[in-house]
Structures are given as C-alpha cells and as structure tokens.
PAROKOL-105729 format. One record per residue: residue in one letter; residue number from 1; z, y, x of N, C-alpha, C in turn. Coordinates in nm, 3 decimals. Last residue first. Layout:
REM PAROKOL-105729
@r->a k->NUM n.Z->Z n.Y->Y n.X->X ca.Z->Z ca.Y->Y ca.X->X c.Z->Z c.Y->Y c.X->X
...
This chain:
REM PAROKOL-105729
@r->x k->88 n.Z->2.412 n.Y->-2.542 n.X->0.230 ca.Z->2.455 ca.Y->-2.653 ca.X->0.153 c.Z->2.312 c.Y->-2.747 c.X->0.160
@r->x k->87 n.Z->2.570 n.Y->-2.362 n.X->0.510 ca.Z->2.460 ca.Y->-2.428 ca.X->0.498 c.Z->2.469 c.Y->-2.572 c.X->0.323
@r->x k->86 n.Z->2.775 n.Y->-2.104 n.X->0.569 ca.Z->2.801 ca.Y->-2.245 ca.X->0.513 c.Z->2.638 c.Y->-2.271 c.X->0.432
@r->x k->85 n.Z->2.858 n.Y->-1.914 n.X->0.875 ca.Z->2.782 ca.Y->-1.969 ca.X->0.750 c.Z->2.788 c.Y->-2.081 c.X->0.672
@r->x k->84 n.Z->3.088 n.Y->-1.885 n.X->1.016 ca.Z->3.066 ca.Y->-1.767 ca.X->0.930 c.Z->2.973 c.Y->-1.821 c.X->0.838
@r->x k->83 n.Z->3.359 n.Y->-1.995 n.X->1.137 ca.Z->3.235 ca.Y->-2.050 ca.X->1.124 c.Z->3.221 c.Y->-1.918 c.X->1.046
@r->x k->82 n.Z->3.634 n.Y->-1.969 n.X->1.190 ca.Z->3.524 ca.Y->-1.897 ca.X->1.344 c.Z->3.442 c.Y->-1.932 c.X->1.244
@r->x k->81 n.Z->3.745 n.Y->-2.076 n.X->0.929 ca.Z->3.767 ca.Y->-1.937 ca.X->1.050 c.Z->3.662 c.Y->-1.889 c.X->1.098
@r->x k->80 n.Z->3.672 n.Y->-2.266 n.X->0.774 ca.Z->3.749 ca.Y->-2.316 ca.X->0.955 c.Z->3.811 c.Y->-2.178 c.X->0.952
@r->x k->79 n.Z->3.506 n.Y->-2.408 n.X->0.477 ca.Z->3.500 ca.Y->-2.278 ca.X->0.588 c.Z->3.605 c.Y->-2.313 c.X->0.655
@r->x k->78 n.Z->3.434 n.Y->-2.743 n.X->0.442 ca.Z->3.536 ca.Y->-2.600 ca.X->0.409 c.Z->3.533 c.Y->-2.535 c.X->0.556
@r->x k->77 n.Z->3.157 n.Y->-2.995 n.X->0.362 ca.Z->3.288 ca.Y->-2.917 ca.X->0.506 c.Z->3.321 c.Y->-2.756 c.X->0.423
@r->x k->76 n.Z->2.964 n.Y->-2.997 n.X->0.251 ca.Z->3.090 ca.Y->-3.058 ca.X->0.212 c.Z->3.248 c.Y->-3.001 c.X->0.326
@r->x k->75 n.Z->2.702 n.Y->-2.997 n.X->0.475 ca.Z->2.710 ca.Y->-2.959 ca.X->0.327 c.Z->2.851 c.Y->-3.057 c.X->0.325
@r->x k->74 n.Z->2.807 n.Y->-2.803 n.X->0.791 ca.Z->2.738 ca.Y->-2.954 ca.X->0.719 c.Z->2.749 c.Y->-2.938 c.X->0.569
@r->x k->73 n.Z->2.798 n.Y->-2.505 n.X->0.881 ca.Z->2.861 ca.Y->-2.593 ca.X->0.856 c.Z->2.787 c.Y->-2.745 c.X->0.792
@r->x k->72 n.Z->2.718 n.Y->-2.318 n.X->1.153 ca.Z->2.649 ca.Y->-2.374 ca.X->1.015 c.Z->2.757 c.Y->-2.480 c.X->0.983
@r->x k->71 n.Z->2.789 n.Y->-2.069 n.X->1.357 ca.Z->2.788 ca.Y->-2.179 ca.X->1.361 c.Z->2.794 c.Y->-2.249 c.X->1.191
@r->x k->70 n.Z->2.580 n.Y->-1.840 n.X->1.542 ca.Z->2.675 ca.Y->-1.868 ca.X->1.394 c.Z->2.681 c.Y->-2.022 c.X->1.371
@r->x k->69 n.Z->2.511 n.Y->-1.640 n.X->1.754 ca.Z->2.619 ca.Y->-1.762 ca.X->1.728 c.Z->2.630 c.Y->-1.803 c.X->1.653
@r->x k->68 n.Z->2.263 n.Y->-1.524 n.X->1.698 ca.Z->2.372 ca.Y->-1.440 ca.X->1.657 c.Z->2.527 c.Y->-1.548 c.X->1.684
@r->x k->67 n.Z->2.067 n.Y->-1.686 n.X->1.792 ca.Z->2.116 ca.Y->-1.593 ca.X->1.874 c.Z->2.203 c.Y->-1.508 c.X->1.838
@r->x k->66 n.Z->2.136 n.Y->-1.873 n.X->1.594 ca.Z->2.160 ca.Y->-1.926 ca.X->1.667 c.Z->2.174 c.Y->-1.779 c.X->1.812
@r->x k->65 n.Z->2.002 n.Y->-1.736 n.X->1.369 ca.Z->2.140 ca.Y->-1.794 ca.X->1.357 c.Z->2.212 c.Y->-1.809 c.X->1.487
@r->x k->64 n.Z->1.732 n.Y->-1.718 n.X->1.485 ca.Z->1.870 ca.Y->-1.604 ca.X->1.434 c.Z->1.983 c.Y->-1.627 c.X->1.467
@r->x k->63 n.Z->1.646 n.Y->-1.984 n.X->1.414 ca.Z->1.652 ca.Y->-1.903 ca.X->1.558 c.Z->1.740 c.Y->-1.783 c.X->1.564
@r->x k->62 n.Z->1.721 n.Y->-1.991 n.X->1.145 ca.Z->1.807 ca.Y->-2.062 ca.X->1.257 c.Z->1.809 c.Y->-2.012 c.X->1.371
@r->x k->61 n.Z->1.509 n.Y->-1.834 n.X->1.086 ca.Z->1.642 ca.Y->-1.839 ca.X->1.062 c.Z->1.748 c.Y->-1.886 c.X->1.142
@r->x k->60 n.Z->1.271 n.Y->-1.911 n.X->1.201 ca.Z->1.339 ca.Y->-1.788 ca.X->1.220 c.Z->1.441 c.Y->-1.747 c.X->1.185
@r->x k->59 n.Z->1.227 n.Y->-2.199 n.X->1.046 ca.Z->1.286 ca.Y->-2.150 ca.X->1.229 c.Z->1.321 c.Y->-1.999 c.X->1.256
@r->x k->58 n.Z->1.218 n.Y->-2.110 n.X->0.783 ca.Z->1.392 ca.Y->-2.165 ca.X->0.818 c.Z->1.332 c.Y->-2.176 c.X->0.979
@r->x k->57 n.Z->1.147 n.Y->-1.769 n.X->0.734 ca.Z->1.080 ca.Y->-1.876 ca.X->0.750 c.Z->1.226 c.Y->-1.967 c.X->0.797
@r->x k->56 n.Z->1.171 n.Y->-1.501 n.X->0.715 ca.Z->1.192 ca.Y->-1.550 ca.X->0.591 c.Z->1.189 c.Y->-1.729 c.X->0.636
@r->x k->55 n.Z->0.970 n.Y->-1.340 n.X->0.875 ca.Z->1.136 ca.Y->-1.406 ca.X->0.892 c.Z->1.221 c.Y->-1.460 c.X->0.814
@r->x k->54 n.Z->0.710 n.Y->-1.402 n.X->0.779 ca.Z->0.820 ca.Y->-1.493 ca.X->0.908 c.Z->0.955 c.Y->-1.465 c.X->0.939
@r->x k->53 n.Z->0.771 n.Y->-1.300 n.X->0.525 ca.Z->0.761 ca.Y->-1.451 ca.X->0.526 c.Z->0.803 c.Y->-1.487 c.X->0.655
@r->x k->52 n.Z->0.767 n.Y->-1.015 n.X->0.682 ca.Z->0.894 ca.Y->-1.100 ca.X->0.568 c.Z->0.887 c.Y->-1.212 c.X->0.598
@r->x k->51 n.Z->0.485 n.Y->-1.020 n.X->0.801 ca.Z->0.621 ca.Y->-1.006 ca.X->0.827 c.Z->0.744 c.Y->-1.070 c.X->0.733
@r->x k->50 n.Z->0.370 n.Y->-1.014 n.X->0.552 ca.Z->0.370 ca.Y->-1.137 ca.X->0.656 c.Z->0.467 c.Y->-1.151 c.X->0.702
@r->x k->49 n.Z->0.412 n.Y->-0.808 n.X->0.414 ca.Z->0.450 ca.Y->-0.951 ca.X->0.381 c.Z->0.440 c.Y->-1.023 c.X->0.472
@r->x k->48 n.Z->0.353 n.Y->-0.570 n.X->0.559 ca.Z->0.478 ca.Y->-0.603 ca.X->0.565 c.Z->0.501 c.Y->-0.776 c.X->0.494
@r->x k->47 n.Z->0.050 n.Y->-0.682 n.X->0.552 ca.Z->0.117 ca.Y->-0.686 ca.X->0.708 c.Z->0.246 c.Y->-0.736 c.X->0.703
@r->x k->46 n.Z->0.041 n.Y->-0.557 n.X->0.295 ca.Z->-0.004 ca.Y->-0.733 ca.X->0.321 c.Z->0.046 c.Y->-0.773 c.X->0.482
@r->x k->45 n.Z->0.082 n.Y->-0.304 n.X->0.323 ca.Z->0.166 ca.Y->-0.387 ca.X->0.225 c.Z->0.180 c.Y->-0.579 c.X->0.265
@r->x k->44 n.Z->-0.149 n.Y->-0.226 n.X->0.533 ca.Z->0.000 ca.Y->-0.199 ca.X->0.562 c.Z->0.103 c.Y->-0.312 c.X->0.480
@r->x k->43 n.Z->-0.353 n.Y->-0.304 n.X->0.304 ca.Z->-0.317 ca.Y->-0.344 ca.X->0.480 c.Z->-0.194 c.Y->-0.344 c.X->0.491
@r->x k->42 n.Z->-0.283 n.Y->-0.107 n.X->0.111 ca.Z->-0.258 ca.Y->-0.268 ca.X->0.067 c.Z->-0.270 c.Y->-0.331 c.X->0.185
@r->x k->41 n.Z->-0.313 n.Y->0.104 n.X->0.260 ca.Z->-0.182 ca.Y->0.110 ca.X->0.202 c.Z->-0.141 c.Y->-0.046 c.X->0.166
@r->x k->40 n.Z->-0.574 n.Y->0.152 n.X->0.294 ca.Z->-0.457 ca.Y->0.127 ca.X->0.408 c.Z->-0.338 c.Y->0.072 c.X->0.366
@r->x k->39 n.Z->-0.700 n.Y->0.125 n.X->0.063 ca.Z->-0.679 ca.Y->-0.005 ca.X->0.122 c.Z->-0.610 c.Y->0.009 c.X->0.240
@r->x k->38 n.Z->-0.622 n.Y->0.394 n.X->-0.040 ca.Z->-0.571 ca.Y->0.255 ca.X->-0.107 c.Z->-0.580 c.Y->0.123 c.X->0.024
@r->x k->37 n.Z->-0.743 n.Y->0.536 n.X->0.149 ca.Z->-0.621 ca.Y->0.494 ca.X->0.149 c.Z->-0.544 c.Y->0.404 c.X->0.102
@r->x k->36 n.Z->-1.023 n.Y->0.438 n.X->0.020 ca.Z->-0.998 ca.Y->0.416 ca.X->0.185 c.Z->-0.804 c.Y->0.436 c.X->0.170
@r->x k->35 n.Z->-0.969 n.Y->0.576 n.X->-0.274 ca.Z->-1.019 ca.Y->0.441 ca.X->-0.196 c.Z->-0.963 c.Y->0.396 c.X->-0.055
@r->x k->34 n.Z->-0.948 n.Y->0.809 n.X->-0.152 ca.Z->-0.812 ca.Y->0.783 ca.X->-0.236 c.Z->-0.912 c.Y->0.653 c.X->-0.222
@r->x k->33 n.Z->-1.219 n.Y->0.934 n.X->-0.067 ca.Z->-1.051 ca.Y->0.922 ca.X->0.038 c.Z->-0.969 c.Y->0.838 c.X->-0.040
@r->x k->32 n.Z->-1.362 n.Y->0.859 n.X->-0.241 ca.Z->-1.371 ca.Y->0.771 ca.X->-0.102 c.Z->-1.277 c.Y->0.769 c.X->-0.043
@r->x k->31 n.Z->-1.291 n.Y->1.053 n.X->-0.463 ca.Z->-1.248 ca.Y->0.932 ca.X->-0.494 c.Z->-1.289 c.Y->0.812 c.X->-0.349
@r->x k->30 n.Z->-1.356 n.Y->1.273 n.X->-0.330 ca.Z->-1.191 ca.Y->1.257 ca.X->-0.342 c.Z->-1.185 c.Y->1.082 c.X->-0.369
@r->x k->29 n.Z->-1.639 n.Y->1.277 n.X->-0.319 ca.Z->-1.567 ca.Y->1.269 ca.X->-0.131 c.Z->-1.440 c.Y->1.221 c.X->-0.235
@r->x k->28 n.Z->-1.656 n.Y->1.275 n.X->-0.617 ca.Z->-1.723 ca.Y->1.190 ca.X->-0.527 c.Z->-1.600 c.Y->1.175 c.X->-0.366
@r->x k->27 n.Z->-1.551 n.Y->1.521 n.X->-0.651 ca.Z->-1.491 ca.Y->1.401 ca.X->-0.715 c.Z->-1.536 c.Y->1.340 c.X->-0.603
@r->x k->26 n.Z->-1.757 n.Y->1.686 n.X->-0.492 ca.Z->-1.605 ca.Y->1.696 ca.X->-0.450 c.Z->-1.523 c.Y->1.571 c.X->-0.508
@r->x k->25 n.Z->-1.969 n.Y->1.573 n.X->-0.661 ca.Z->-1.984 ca.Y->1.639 ca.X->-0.495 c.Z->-1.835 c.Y->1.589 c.X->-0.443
@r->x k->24 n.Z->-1.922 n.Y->1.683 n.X->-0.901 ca.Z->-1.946 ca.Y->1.570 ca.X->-0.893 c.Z->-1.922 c.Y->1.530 c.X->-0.749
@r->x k->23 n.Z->-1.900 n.Y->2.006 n.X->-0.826 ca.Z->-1.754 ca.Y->1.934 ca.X->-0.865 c.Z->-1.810 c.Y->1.782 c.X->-0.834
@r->x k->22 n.Z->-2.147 n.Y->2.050 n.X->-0.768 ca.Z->-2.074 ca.Y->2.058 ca.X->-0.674 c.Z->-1.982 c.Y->1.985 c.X->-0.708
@r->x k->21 n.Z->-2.279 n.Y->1.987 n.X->-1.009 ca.Z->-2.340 ca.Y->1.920 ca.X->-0.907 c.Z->-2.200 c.Y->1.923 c.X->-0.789
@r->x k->20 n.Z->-2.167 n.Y->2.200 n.X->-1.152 ca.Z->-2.146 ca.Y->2.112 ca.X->-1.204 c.Z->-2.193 c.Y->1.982 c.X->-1.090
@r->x k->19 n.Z->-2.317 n.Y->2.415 n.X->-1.049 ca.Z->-2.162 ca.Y->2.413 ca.X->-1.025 c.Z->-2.104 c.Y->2.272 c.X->-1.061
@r->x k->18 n.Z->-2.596 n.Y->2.351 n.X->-1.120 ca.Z->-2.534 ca.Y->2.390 ca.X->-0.922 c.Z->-2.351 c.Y->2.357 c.X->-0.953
@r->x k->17 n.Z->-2.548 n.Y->2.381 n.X->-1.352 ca.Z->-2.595 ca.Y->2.253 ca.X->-1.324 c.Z->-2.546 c.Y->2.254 c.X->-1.206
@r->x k->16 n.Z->-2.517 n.Y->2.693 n.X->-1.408 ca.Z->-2.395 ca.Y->2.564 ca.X->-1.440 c.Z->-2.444 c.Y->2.415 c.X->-1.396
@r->x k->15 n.Z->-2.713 n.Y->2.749 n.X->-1.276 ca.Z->-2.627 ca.Y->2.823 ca.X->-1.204 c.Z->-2.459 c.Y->2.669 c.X->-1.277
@r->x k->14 n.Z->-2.899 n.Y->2.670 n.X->-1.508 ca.Z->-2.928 ca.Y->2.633 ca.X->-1.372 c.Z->-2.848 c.Y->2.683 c.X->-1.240
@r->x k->13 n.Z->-2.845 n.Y->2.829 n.X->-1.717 ca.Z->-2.824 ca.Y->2.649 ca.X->-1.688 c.Z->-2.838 c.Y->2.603 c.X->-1.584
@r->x k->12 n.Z->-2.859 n.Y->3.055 n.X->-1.668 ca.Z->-2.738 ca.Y->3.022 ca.X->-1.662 c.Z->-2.703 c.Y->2.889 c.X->-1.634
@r->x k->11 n.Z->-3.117 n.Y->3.108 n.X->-1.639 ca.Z->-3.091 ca.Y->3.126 ca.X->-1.523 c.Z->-2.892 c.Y->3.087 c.X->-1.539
@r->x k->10 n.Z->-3.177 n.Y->3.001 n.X->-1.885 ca.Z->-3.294 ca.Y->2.931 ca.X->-1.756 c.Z->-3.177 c.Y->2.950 c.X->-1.648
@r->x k->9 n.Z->-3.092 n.Y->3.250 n.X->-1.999 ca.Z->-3.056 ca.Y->3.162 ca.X->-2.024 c.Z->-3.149 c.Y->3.033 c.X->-1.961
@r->x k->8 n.Z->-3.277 n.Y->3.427 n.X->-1.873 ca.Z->-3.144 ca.Y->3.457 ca.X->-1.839 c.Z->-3.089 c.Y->3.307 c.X->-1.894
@r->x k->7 n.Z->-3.539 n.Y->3.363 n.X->-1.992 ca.Z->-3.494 ca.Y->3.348 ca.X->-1.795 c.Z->-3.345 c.Y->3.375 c.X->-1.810
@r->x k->6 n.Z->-3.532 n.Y->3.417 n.X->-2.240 ca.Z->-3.514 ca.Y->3.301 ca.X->-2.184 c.Z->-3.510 c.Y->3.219 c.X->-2.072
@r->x k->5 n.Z->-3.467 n.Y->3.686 n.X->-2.232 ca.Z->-3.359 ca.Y->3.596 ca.X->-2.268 c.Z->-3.386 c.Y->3.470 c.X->-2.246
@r->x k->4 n.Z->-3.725 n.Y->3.746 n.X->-2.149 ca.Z->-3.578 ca.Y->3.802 ca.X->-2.064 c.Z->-3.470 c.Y->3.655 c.X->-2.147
@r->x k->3 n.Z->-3.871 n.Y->3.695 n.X->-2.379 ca.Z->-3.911 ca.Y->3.644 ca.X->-2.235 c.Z->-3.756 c.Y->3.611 c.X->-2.131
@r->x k->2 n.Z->-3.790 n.Y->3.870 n.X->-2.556 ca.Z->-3.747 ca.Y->3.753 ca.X->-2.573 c.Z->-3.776 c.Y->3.646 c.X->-2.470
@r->x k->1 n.Z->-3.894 n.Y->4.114 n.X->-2.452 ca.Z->-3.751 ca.Y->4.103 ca.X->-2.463 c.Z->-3.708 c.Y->3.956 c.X->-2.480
C-alpha cells in the first residue's frame, strides 16, 4: 500500500513538472513575440522621427513655404495683408 502511494505521488510530480514545462514553453514563445514587436514598434517610432526632423529642417521649411507662396517678412517689417508669415 505504501508502494502505491509513492507511484501516485511520483506520478503527480511528474504530470505537474510536464505542465509546468509547458507554461515555461508558452511564456518563453510570448515573451519573443512581445520582444520582436517591441522592436517594430521602436523601428516604426525612430522612422517617424526622422521623418519629423526632415520636415522640421529650415530647407524643408522654406521649401514649403515657398510651394505654399508665403511670402516671409524681414525681422522689423509689419504684417501688409498678402504676407502670411513673419520670420524674426
């Protein structure tokens, strides 16, 4: 009788080790996906900065400026009307 109990309890630890193996298993794959997305996400983030900065940049401004018409004023000159930006 005391044989039995110690295959049954043999046979529980070794049914919770399998289950316990699996979850590690599943963490494991979750924490590669949530990794790997992280770094899409800081790609994507570091792209949109670039972006910004070039248009952020004073030739992409002006180049703007300039295909939107806008005519810049000199530092000390009073807005006209037609002008829309005032450059200081």
């Amino acid at each position: 009788m005391r044989f039995a109990w110690i295959i049954l309890a043999f046979a529980v630890i070794a049914a919770v080790m399998v289950h316990l193996r699996l979850e590690q298993a599943s963490v494991r794959a979750e924490t590669y996906r949530l990794s790997a997305l992280r770094h899409e996400v800081r790609r994507t983030l570091w792209d949109q900065q670039i972006r910004l900065s070039e248009l952020a940049s004073p030739r992409q401004v002006n180049q703007r400026g300039r295909q939107l018409a806008l005519e810049l004023l000199p530092p000390g000159e009073s807005f006209t009307g037609d002008q829309v930006v005032q450059r200081d």
